[in-house]
N, C-alpha and C positions, 0 to 999 in steps of 0.2 A: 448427401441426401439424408434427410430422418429417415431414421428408422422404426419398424413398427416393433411392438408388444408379440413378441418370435408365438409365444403360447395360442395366441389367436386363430394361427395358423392351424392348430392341433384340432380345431372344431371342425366336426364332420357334416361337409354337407350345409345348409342349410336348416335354420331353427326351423324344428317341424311343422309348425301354424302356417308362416308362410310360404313353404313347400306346397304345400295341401291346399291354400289359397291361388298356387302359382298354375298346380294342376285343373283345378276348378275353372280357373278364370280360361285358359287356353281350351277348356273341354265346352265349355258353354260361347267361345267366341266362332268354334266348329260347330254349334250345336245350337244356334241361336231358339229354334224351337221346345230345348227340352226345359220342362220345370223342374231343376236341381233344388233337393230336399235336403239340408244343411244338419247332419247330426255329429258334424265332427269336433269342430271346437268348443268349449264348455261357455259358450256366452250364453245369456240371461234373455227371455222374449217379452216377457212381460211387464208390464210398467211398474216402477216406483209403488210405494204404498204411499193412502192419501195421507196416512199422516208423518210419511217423512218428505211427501212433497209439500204439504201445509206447512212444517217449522223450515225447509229450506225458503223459502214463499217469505215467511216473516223475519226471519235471520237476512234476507236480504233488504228486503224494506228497511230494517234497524242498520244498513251500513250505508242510507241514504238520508240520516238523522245527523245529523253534528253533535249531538249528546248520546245517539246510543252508536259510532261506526267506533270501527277495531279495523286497525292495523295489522301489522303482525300480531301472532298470536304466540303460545308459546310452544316450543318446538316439538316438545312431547307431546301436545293436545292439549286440551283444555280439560282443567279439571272438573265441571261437568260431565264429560263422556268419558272421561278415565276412572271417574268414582261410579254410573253406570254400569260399566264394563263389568269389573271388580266385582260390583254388589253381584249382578244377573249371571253373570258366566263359569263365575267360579267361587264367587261367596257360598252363592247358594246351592250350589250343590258340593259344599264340604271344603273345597279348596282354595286353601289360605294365597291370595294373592291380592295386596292390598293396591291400589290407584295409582303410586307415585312409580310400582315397578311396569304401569302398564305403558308403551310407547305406539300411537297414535301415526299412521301411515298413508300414505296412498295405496297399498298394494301390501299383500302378503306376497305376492312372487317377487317385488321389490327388499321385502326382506329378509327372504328364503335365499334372495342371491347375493345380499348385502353382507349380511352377517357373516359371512366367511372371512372379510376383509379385519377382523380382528383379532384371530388365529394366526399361528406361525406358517409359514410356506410350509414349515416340514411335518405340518400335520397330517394324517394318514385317515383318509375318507373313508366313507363306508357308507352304499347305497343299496337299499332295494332294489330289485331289477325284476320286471320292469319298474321305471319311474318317473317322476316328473320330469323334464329336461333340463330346467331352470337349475336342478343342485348339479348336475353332471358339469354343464355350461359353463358357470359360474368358477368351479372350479377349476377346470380346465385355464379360463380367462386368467386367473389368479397363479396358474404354475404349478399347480400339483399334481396336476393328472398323467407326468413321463409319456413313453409313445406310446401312439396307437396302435391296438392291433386285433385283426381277429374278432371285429366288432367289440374291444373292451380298451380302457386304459391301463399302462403296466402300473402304477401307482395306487388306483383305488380299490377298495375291498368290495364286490360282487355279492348281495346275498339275493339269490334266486327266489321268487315266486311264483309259483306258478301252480295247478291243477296237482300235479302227484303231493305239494305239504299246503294246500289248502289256502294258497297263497299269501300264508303267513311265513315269512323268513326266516331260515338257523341265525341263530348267535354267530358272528364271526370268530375265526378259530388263529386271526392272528390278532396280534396289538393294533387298535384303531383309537382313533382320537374324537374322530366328530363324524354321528353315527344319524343319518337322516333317515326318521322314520313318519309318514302319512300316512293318518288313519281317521276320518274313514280314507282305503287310500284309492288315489288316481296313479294309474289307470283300471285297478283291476275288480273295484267299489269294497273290496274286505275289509271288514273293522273290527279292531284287534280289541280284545277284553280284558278284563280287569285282572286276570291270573298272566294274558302275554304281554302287558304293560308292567306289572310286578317285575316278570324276568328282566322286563331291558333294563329297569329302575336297578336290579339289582348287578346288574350285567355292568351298567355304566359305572357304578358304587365302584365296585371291584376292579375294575382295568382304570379307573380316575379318566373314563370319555364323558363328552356330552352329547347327548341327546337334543336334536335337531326336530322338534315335533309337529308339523303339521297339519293343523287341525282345521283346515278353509271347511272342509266338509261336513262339521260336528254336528250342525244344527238338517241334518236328513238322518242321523242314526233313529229309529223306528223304536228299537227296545229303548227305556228309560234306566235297565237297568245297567245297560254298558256306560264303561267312561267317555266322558264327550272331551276332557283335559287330560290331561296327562299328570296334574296338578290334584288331580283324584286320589294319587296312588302316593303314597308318606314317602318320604323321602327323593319327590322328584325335585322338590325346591334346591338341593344338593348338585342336579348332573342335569337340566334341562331348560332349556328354551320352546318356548309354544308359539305359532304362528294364528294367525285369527283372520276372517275376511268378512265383511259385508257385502260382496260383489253377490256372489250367490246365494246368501242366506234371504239378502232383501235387495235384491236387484242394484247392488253399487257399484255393478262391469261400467258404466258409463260415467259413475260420478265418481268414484275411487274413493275408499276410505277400509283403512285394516286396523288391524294394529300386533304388537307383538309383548310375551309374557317374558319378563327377565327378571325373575328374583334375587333379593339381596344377598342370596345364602348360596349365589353359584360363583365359584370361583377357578382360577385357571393360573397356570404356573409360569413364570417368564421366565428367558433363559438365565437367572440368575437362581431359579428356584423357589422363587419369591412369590406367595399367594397372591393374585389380582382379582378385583371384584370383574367382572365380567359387564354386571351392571350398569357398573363406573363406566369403563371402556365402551358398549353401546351407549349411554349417554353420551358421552364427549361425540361419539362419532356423528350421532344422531343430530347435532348441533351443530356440528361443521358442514355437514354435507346435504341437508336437508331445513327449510324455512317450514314444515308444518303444513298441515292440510286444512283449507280452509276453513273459515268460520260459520259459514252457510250449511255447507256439506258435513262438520261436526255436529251442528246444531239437527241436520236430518236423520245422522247417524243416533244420537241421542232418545231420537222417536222412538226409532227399532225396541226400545224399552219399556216406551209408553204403554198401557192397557189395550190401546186401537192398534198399535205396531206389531205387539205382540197379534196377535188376533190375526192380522193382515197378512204378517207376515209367516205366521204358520200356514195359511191359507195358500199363499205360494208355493211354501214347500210341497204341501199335499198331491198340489196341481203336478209339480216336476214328477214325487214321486209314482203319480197314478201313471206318469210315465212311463215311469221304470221298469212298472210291471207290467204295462202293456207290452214294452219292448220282451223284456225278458222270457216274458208268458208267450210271444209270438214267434221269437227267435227258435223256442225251442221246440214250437210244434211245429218248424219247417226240422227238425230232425240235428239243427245245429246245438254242439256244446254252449251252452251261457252259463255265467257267472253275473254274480254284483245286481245291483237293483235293488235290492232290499234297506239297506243302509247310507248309499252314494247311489245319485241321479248318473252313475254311468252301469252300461253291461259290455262288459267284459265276455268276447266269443270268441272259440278257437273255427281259425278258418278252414275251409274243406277242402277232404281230399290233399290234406298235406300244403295248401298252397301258400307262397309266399305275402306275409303281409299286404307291400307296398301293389303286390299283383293281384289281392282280392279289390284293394281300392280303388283299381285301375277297372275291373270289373263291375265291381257294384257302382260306379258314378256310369260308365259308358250303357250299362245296359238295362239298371234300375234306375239311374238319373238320384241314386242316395250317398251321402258324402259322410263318410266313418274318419278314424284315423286308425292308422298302422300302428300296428302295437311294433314293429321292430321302433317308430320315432321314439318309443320308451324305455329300449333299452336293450341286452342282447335276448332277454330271456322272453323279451315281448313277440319275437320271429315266431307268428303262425297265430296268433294271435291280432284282436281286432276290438278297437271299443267304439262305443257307440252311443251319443249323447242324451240325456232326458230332457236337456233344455231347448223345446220345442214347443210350438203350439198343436196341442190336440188331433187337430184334423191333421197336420204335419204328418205326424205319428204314426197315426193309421194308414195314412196314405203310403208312408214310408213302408210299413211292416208289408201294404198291402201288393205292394209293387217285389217286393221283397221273394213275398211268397209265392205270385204268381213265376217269379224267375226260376 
């Protein structure tokens, strides 16, 4: 009989989203009267902006011409939106990263979990905690992660966040190789500035790791004066990769479109000792395994830069984060711990009276009808802990905080 991929096995449990989806749906099939208020997972409420629905609109119409349709495209993206990217994101605010090193995706968690596949088995991880699940996963999937145990893996390097250092992470204090940091980050919304991006830049320099960066969240950091790249700080072109997403900057959870930052100047060593462009190696892979995101959807993405996109889509943001602070500002005059709001559409709450994550969420859905996520599905450092989404509609919100407070 085939056999399966043994490491598969090592994943715990159930990918957290549809966990949370699985409790929801059994609790409202019991519960057919209640109106369950959805603050758990990070999807998007609000519509498209009108001008990346107008150029998808007309990018469509053009592949119903015999003179203007396209085929495939090219794999990286099209250099329209690759030479956008570049200019807006990181030209202009200082950071040298030119169009050809930009790579054009469906998904930043598609490539937060991809990228690992061009590193050695025997490289030695290093994650935040609490954190995404998608870098734990991915890895794990790939064979690095040894057993489990104790809610950790014996392979990867742990660096706690949490409330007593401000949920900013130590430097790891053994040898690591590839060093995953999110900022602004999920789950806990803290965004790290321009003196604790210095340290990793200089951190990764010095031990020859790379820095795994990102940055879906850049565009809700409030101060202008924090870095929104990682590509900010001189010498990250040397030791890092940056992640990017349009899902939540402008609503592209439904239509997909990311991309990811791989400069010419990051390289990585084969087992012969031999300098390899990294760049290199993401492109080749990026071309085998991937045909490119469409042509419509690049062409909407491309808006997000226009004068009306910009505009609109700051205007979204706004919306999320007046969220934020409702949440935050509400959480905390029921007398609970909050974090985050400020920089990331998530709040970050420790839960009462000591109680277990996954049994506050068992809690708040049966007797407030509100649906959070478990900070243990983050990690181990996430146990007692609980976040809570900004991507909501308005009256959601309120209604949510309001059911909240009277509990």
């Amino acid at each position: 009989m085939t056999q399966i991929n043994p490491h598969y096995q090592k994943l715990q449990a159930g990918y957290l989203f549809p966990e949370i989806g699985r409790r929801v749906k059994e609790f409202s099939a019991q519960n057919p009267q209640a109106k369950v208020i959805r603050l758990g997972i990070g999807d998007v409420v609000l519509p498209l902006p009108e001008a990346v629905r107008s150029a998808i609109k007309k990018a469509t119409d053009e592949l119903g011409d015999p003179k203007t349709f396209r085929g495939y495209g090219p794999e990286q993206g099209y250099d329209f939106l690759r030479e956008a990217i570049a200019q807006n994101d990181f030209q202009a605010r200082g950071a040298k990263i030119e169009a050809d090193e930009i790579f054009v995706s469906d998904g930043s968690k598609c490539d937060c979990g991809n990228i690992q596949e061009i590193f050695s088995l025997d490289s030695r991880v290093a994650v935040v905690d609490p954190v995404y699940p998608v870098y734990v996963d991915t890895n794990v999937m790939a064979g690095r992660s040894g057993h489990y145990q104790d809610g950790r893996y014996a392979n990867f390097v742990y660096m706690p966040a949490t409330a007593e250092n401000n949920f900013k992470p130590a430097f790891p204090k053994e040898k690591v190789d590839l060093i995953y940091l999110c900022s602004p980050a999920n789950p806990t919304g803290t965004v790290l500035d321009k003196k604790d991006l210095e340290g990793w830049v200089a951190f990764a320099k010095k031990h020859e790791a790379i820095i795994l960066f990102d940055a879906a969240y850049e565009a809700f950091i409030t101060d202008d004066s924090l870095p929104r790249s990682i590509f900010e700080i001189p010498g990250a072109r040397e030791v890092a990769i940056e992640f990017r997403s349009f899902s939540k900057t402008a609503g592209f959870t439904g239509t997909r479109c990311a991309f990811t930052a791989i400069p010419k100047d990051l390289f990585a060593k084969n087992e012969k000792g031999e300098k390899v462009s990294v760049h290199a190696l993401w492109h080749r892979r990026h071309c085998t395994k991937f045909n490119g995101v469409s042509y419509p959807i690049q062409r909407g993405a491309e808006a997000v830069y226009s004068a009306q996109g910009k505009k609109e889509v700051t205007s979204l943001i706004h919306y999320y984060m007046e969220n934020a602070r409702l949440i935050l500002a509400g959480l905390q005059q029921t007398g609970l711990q909050a974090f985050g709001g400020i920089h990331a559409p998530y709040v970050w709450l420790k839960t009462p009276n000591g109680m277990k994550s996954w049994d506050f969420f068992d809690l708040l859905l049966s007797k407030s009808h509100v649906v959070g996520t478990p900070g243990a599905g983050f990690g181990p450092s996430g146990e007692g802990y609980f976040r809570l989404s900004a991507f909501g509609f308005r009256e959601n919100i309120l209604e949510a905080l309001s059911r909240i407070k009277n509990y």
